[in-house]
C-alpha positions in Angstrom: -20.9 -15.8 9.0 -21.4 -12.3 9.6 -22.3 -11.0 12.9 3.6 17.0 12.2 1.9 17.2 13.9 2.6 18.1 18.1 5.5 17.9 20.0 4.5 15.2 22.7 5.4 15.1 26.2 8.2 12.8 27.2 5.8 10.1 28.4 3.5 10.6 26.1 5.8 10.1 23.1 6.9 6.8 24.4 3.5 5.5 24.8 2.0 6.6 21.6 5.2 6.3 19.6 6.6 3.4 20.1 9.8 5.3 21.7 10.2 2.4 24.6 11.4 -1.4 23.2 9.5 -2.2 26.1 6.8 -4.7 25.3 6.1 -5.7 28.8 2.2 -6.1 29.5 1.1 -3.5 32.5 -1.5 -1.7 33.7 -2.8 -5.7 35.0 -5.0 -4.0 38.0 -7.5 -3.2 35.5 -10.1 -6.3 35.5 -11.8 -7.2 32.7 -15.1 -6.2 32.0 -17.7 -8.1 30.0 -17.7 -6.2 26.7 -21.2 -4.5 25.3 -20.3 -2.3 21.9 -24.3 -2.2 21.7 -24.0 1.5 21.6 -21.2 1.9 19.7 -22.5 -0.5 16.6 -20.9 -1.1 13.1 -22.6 -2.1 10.3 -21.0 -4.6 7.8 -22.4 -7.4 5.4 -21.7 -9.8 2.9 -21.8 -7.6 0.6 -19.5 -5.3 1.7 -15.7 -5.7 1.7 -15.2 -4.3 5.5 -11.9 -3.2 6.3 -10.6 -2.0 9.4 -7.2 -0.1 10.5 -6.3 -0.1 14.3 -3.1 1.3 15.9 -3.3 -1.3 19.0 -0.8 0.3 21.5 1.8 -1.8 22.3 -0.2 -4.8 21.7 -0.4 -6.1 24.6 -0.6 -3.5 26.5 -2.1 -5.8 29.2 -2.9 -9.3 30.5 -6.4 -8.4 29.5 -5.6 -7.3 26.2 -5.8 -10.2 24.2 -9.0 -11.5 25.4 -10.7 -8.2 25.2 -9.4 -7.6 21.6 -10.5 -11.2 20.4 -14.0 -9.9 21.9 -14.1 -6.6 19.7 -13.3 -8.8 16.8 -15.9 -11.5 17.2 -18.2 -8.9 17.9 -17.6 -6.3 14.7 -16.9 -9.3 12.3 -15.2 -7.2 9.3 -13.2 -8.4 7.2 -9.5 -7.5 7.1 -8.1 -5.7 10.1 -4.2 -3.7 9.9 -2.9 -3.9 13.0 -0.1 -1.1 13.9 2.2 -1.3 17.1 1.9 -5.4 17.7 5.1 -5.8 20.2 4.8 -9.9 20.5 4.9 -12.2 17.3 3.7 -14.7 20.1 0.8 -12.7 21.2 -0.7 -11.9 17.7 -0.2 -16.0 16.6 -2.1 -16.5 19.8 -4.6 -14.4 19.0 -5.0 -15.7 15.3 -5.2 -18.7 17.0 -8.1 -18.0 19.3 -10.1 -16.3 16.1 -12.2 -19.0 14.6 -12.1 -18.8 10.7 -9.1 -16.1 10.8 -6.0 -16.1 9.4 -3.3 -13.2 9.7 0.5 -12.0 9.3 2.7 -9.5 11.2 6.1 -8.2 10.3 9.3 -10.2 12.0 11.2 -7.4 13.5 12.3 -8.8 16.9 12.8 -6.5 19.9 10.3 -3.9 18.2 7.2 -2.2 19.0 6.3 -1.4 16.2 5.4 -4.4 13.7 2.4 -4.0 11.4 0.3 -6.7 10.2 -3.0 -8.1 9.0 -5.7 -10.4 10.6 -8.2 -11.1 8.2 -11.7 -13.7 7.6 -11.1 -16.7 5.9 -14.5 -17.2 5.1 -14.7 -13.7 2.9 -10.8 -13.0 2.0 -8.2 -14.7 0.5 -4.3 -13.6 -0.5 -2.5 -13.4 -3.3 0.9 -14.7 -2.0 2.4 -13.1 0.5 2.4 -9.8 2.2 5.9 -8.0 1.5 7.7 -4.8 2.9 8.1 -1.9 0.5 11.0 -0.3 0.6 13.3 -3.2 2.4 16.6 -2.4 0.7 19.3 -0.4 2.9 19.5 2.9 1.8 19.7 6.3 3.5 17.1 7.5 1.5 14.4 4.5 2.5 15.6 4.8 6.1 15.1 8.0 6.3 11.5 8.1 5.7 11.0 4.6 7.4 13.2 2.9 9.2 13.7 -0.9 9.0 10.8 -0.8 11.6 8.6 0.9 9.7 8.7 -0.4 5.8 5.0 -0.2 4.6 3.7 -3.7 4.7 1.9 -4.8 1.3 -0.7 -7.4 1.1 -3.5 -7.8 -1.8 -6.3 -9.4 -0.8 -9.8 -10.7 -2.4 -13.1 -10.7 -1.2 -16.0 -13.0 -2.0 -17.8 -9.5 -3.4 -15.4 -9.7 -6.3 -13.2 -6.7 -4.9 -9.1 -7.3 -5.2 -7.5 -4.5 -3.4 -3.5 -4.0 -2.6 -3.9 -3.1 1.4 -0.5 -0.9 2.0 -0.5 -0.9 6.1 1.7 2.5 7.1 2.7 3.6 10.5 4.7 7.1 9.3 7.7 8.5 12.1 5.5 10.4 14.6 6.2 13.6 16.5 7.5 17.4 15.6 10.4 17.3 14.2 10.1 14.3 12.2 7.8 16.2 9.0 10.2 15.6 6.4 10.4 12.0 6.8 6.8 11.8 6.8 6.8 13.8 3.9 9.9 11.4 1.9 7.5 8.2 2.8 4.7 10.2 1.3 6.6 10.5 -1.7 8.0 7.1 -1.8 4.8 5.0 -1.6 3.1 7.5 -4.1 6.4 6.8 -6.6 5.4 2.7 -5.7 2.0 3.1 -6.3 2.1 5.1 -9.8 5.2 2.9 -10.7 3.8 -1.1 -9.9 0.0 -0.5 -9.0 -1.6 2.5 -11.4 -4.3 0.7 -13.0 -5.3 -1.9 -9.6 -7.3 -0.6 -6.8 -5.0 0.2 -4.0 -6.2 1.4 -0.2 -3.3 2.6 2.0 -4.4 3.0 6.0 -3.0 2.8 9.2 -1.0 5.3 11.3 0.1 8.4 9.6 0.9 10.5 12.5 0.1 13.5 11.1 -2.9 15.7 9.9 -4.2 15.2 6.5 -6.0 18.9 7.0 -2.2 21.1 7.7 -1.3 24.5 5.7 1.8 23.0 5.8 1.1 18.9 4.4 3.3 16.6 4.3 0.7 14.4 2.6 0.3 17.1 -0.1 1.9 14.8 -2.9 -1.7 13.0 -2.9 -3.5 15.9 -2.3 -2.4 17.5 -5.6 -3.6 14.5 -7.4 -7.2 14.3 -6.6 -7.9 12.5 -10.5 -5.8 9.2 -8.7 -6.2 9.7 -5.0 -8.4 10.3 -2.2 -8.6 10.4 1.6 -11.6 9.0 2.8 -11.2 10.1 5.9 -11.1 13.7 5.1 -14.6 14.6 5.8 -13.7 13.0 9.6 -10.5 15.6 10.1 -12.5 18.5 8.9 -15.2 17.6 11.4 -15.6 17.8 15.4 -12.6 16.9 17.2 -15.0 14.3 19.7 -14.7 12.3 16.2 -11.0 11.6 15.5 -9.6 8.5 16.0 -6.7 9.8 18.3 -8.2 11.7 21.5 -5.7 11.5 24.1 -4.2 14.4 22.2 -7.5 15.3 19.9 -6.3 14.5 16.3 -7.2 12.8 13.1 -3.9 11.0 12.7 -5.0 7.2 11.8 -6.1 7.6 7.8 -7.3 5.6 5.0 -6.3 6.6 0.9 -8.1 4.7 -1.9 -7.1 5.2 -6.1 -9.2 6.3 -8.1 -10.5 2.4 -9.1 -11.9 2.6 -5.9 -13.8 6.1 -5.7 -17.3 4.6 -6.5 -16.7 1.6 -4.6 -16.3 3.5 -0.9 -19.8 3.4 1.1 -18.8 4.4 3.9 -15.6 5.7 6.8 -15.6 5.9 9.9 -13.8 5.8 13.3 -15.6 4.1 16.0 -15.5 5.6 19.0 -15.6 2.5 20.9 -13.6 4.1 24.7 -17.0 5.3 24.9 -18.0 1.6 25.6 -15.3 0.4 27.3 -14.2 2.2 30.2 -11.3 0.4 30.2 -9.9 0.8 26.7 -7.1 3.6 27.1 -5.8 1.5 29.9 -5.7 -2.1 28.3 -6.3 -1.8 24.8 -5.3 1.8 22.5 -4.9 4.8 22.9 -6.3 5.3 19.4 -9.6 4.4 18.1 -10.3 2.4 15.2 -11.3 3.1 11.7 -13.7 1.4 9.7 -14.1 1.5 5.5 -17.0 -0.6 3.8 -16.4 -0.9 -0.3 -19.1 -2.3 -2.1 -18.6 -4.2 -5.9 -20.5 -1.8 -8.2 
């Protein structure tokens, strides 16, 4: 069926950051409101192998949340979603639950904020396995650039299009002051990549918490490869700021990478600015916006 980058104020920096263990819903005077994306439309199809990355906020964020979410999923109907910043194990089973025809991991890092994981269609998708942390051994060199909080979360999926693609899902150490880190991940999951996955298609998104556009990149390890990798959301960074993914502090943080198996296969990026139909979304849903990538089998 298919229907670094700033330096943050305090508050700020625990909101967006994960800096609060927190994971108490608020903001619960915020009804509901029955959800219309009519002008903020995606299209996908069968044909397509429709992946989405989503830094959720604090999933959730609200009482509210969870229903609204479910919503924006039945509604959009891609494929794979990687979900940053899910606070509840309980919530996101929940929700998997309450998704007809979906399926879906998340990290188990009790007491954290910050768990990654995947939601993805039964109907188009299956796994190979199961999804595994990169990087999991204790070392101060692994948690520097991560944390045991942050270890990139690996899952290779398949879609009824023919595609297999290893999904890395990333949320890098946000804030000024925290660049070399995001520069040692950078380095570490291009040293995984070249070293297990060089000749599979491989397509690393989520929360990168920085620019992919700076003098100064932390990313630049990729960027100096352009025969092997690609940011398809560069075009996006280098455009109008009223299209980022991150506008409470008008940035182009949340990024997806493809290798070069996958260069012909991209159709399409793009962030849907979907606070512009919900009034409510900052409040009870993200602060950050979705991104959208549809990769055809050529």
């Amino acid at each position: 069926m298919k229907k670094s980058l700033w330096l943050f104020l305090v508050v700020g920096t625990l909101v967006s950051c994960g800096g609060s263990d927190d994971s108490t819903p608020d903001n619960d005077d915020n009804a509901p409101e029955p959800l219309s994306l009519a002008n903020c439309p995606i299209t996908v199809s069968g044909a397509t192998f429709d992946i989405m990355t989503w830094n959720i906020e604090r999933f959730p964020k609200s009482s509210f949340t969870s229903d609204m979410v479910e919503q924006i999923i039945e509604i959009y109907d891609v494929d794979v979603i990687a979900l940053q910043e899910i606070t509840s194990t309980g919530a996101f089973d929940a929700l998997v639950s309450s998704l007809e025809g979906w399926s879906g991991f998340v990290t188990q890092f009790n007491g954290s904020n910050l768990m990654v994981g995947y939601l993805y269609k039964e109907s188009e998708v299956t796994i190979d396995g199961t999804p595994m942390n990169l990087y999991e051994e204790t070392s101060s060199e692994n948690n520097n650039a991560f944390t045991a909080f942050r270890r990139p979360y690996l899952m290779k999926a398949n879609h009824t299009n023919g595609l297999s693609i290893n999904l890395i899902n990333i949320h890098l150490k946000c804030c000024d002051g925290s660049e070399d880190r995001r520069r040692a991940a950078s380095d570490l999951l291009k040293s995984y990549i070249d070293n297990n996955l060089s000749s599979e298609g491989v397509l690393m998104l989520g929360d990168y918490n920085d620019d992919i556009i700076d003098t100064d990149n932390v990313f630049q390890v990729f960027l100096d490869d352009p025969q092997n990798y690609k940011f398809t959301t560069l075009p996006i960074a280098e455009g109008p700021q009223s299209g980022w993914s991150f506008p409470s502090f008008a940035s182009q943080i949340d990024n997806i990478l493809i290798t070069d198996e996958l260069f012909d296969n991209e159709v399409s990026t793009e962030v849907i600015s979907i606070d512009n139909c919900i009034s409510t979304y900052s409040s009870v849903i993200s602060d950050h916006r979705p991104v959208l990538i549809r990769l055809s089998n050529n």
